[in-house]
C-alpha positions as CSV (number, residue, x, y, z in Angstrom):
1,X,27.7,-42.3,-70.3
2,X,24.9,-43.6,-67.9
3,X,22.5,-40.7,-66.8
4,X,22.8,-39.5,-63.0
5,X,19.9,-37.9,-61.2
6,X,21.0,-35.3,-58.6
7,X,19.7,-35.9,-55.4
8,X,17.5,-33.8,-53.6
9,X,19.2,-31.9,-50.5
10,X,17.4,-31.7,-47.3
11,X,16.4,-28.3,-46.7
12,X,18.8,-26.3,-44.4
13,X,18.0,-26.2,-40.6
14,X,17.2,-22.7,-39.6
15,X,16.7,-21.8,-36.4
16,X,14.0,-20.4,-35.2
17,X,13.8,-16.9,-33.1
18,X,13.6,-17.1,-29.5
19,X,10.1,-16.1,-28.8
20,X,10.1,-13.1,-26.2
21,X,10.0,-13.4,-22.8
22,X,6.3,-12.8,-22.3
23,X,4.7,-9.5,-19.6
24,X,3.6,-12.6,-17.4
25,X,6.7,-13.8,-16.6
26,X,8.2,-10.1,-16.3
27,X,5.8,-9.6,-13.9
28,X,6.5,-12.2,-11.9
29,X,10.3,-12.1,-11.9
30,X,9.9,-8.7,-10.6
31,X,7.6,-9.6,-7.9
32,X,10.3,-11.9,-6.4
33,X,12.7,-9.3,-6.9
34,X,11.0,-6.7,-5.3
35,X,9.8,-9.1,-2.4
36,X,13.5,-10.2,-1.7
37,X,14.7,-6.5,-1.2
38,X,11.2,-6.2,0.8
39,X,12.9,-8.5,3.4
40,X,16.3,-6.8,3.6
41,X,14.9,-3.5,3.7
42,X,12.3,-4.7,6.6
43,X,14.9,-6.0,9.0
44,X,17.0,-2.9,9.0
45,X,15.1,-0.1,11.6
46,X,15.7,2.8,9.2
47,X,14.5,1.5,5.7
48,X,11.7,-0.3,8.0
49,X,8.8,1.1,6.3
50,X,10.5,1.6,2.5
51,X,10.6,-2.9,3.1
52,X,6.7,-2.8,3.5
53,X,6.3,-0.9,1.2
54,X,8.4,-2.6,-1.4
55,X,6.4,-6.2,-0.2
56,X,3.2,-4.6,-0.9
57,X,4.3,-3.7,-4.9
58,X,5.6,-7.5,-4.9
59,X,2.1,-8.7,-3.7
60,X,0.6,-6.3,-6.1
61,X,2.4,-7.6,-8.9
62,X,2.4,-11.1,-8.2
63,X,-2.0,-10.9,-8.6
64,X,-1.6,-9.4,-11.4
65,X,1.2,-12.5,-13.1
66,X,-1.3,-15.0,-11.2
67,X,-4.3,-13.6,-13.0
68,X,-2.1,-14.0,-16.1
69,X,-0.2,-17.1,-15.5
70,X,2.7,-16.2,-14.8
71,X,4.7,-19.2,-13.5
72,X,6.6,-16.9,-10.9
73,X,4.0,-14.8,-9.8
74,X,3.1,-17.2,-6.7
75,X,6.2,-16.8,-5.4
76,X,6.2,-12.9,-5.9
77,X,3.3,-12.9,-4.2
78,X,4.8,-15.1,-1.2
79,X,7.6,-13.5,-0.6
80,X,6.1,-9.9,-1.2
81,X,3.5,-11.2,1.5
82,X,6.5,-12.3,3.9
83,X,8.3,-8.6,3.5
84,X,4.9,-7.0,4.6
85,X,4.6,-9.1,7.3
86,X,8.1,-9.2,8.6
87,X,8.4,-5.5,8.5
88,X,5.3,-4.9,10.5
89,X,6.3,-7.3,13.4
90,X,10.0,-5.7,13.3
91,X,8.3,-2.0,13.3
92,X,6.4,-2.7,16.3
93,X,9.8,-4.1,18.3
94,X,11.2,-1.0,17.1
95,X,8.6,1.3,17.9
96,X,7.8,-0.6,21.2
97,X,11.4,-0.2,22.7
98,X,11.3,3.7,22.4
99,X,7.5,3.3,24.3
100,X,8.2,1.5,26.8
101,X,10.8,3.6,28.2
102,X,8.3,6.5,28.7
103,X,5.8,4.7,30.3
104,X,6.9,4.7,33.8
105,X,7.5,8.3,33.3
106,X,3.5,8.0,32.7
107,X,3.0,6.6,35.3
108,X,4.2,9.0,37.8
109,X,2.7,11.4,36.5
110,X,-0.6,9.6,37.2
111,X,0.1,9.4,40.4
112,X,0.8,12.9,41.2
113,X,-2.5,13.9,39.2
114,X,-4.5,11.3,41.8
115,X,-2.9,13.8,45.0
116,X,-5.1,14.7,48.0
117,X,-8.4,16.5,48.1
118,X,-6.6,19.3,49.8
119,X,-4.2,19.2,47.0
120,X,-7.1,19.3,44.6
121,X,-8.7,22.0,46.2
122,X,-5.4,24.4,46.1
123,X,-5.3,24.0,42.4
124,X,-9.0,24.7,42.3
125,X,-7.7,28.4,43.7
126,X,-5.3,28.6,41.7
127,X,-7.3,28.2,38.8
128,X,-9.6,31.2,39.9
129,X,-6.4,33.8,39.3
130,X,-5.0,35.1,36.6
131,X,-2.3,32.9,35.2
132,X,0.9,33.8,33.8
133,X,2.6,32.1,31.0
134,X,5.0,30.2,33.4
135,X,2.2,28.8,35.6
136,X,-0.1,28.0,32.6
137,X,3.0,26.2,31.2
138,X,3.6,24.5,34.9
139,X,0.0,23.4,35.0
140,X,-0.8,21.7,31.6
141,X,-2.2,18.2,31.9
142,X,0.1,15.3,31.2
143,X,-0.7,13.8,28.3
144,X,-3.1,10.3,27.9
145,X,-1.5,7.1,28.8
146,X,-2.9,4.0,27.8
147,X,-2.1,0.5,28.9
148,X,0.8,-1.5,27.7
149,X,-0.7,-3.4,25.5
150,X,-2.5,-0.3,23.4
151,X,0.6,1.6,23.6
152,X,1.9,-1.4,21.8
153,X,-0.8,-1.2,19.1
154,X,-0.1,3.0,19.0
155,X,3.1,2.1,18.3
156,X,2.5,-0.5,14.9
157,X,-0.1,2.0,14.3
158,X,2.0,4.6,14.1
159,X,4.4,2.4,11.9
160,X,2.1,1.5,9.1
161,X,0.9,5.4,8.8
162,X,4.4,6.5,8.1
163,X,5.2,3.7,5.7
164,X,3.8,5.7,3.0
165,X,1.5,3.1,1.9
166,X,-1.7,4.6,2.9
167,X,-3.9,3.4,5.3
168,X,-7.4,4.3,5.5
169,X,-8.7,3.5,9.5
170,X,-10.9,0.7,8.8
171,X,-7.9,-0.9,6.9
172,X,-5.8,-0.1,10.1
173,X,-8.0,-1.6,12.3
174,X,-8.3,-4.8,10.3
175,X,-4.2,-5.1,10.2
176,X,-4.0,-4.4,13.6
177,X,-6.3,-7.3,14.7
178,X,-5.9,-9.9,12.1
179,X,-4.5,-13.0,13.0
180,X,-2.6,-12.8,9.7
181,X,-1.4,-8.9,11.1
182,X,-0.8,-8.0,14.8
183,X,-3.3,-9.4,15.9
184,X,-4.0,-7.1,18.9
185,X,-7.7,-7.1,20.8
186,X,-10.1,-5.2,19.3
187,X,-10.4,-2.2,21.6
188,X,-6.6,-1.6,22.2
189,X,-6.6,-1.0,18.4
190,X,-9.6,1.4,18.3
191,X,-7.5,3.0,20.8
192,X,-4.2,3.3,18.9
193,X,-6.2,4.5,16.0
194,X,-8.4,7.0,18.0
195,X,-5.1,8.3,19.3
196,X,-2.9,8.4,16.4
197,X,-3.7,11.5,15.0
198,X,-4.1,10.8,11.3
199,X,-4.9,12.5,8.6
200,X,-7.3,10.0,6.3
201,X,-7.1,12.5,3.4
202,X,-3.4,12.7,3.4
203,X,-3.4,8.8,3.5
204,X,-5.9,8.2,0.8
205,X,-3.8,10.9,-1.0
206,X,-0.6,8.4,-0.5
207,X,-2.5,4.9,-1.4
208,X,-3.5,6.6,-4.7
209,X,-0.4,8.1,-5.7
210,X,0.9,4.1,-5.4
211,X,-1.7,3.0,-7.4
212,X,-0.8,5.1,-10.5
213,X,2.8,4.5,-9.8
214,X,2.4,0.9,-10.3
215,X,2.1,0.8,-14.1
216,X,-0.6,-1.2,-14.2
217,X,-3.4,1.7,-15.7
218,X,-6.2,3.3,-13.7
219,X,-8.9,5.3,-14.7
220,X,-10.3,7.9,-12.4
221,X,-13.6,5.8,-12.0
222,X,-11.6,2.2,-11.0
223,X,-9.1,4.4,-8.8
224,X,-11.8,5.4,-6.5
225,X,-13.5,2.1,-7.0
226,X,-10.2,1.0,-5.3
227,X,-9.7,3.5,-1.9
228,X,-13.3,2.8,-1.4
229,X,-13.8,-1.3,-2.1
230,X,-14.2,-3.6,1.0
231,X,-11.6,-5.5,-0.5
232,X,-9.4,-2.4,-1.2
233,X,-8.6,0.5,0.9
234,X,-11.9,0.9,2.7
235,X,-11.6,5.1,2.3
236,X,-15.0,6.5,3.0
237,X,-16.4,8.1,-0.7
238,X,-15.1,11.9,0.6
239,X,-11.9,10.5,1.7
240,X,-11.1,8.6,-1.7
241,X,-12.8,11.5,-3.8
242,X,-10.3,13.9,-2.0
243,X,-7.7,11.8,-3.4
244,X,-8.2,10.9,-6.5
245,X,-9.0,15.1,-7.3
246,X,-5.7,15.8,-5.6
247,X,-3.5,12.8,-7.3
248,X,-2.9,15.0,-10.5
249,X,-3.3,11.9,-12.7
250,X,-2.4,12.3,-16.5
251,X,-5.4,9.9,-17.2
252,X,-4.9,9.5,-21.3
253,X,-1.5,8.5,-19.8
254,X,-3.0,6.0,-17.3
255,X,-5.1,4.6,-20.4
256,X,-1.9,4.0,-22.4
257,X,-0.2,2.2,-19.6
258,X,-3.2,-0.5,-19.1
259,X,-3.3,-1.1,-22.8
260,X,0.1,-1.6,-23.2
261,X,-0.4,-3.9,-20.6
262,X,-3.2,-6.0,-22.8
263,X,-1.1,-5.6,-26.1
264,X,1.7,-7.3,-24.2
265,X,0.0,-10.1,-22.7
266,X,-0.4,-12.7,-25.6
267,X,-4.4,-12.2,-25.5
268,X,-4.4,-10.5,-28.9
269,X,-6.5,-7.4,-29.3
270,X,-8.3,-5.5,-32.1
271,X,-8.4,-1.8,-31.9
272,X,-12.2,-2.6,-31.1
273,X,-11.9,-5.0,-28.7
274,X,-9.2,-3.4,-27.0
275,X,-11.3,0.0,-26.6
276,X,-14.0,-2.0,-25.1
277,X,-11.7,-4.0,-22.3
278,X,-10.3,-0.3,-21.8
279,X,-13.9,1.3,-21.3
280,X,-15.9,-1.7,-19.9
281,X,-17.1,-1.3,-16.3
282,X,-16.0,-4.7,-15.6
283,X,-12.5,-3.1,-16.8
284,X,-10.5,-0.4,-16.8
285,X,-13.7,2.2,-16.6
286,X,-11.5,4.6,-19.2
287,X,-13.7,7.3,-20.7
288,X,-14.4,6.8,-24.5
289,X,-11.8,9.5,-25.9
290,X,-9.1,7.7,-23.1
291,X,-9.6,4.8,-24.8
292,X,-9.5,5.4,-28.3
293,X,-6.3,7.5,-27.3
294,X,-4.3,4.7,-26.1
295,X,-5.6,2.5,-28.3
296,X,-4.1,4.5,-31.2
297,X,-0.8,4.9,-29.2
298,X,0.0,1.5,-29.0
299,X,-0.5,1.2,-32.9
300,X,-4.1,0.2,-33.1
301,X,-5.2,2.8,-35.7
């Protein structure tokens, strides 16, 4: 019989494994996400500020998936953008309403404090006794009106102090009169700021408590570089300091965060190199011992 030579099969197809969905992408998905429920949460009066809020995490995000590619993070960033400044116009509608209707009452009250001299003079008597609590009650000053237009800005003021975000009041001022913000005049929001009675510390307290919260990784050092930058916060040194001591950061914790973040971005890192992103101070600004903590929790031993 003839000799046959078996033929050689063609290998099998495997498939190959989906490759994971890289942190970039993550990151910007989330930004959209976050920047959508900005918006619904921004038109509704009560959840007002929670919408700015959530539109300033979006914009947050989206940076970071821009500086890493992310093919979604533009539109995070857009939309985040839009929340924050949706909610602030809507705030100072809603704010501006409940204003208005006390300003006439200001008003009169003006008027009655501009009476005659004689009137003047008979409180100038009255003064001289001793008063009781009624009449000491009965003769406190009204309280400072302004015109409408700064009671306008108190009001947005007011708004973007109680969103939780944490405005320092250079920051403030800049939102108030940026063409990109309210856009007010320059002295009715140095009024609205001179007269909203903030506390800075309290507000530097809240802008850092939503920088650790964001999982992105700060060290004490690049936390206060933040409150204080020009491009940041704007906090004066004390106010940021204040802050930062007051935060109760777990910073080996921080550390872990921001190089989970580098492990998971497709850079590739040696335990080396990954201790010196985390340390650099063009980085992260983690102490040594962070460093080589994290860097040994995420596996690089």
């Amino acid at each position: 019989m003839p000799e046959t030579t078996p033929t050689e099969q063609p290998p099998a197809y495997v498939p190959a494994a989906p490759e994971p969905r890289p942190a970039r992408a993550r990151l910007g998905t989330a930004a959209v996400v976050l920047g959508i429920l900005g918006i619904l949460f921004a038109v509704i009066p009560p959840t007002n500020g929670f919408g700015i809020f959530l539109g300033v995490v979006a914009v947050v995000l989206g940076i970071i998936g821009i500086r890493r590619k992310g093919r979604r993070a533009v539109a995070g960033t857009v939309v985040g953008a839009v929340a924050v400044i949706l909610g602030a116009m809507l705030a100072g509608v809603y704010s501006g309403s409940s204003d208005d209707s006390a300003t006439p009452d200001a008003a009169a009250a003006t008027e009655v404090a501009a009476a005659s001299p004689a009137a003047a003079s008979e409180e100038s008597k009255k003064a001289e006794k001793p008063k009781t609590p009624e009449k000491a009650t009965a003769d406190k000053p009204a309280e400072a009106s302004g015109t409408v237009g700064q009671l306008q800005a108190a009001a947005a003021a007011k708004s973007y102090l109680d969103s939780g975000m944490g405005f320092s009041a250079a920051s403030l001022l800049q939102q108030l009169t940026s063409s990109a913000g309210n856009g007010f005049a320059q002295a009715d929001a140095q009024w609205a700021i001179d007269h909203s009675g903030a506390d800075w510390n309290a507000q530097a307290l809240a802008a850092a408590k939503g920088y650790l919260d964001s999982g992105m990784g700060f060290s004490e050092a690049s936390l206060n570089g933040q409150l204080t930058s020009s491009a940041g916060n704007q906090f004066t040194p004390e106010q940021a300091q204040y802050a930062v001591s007051k935060a109760g950061a777990d910073w080996n914790a921080q550390a872990v965060t921001a190089a989970e973040g580098y492990m998971s971005s497709g850079m590739g890192f040696s335990r080396a190199s990954l201790i010196a992103q985390l340390t650099s101070s063009a980085g992260n600004q983690f102490t040594q011992p962070q460093a080589e903590y994290a860097a040994t929790q995420v596996g690089l031993n």
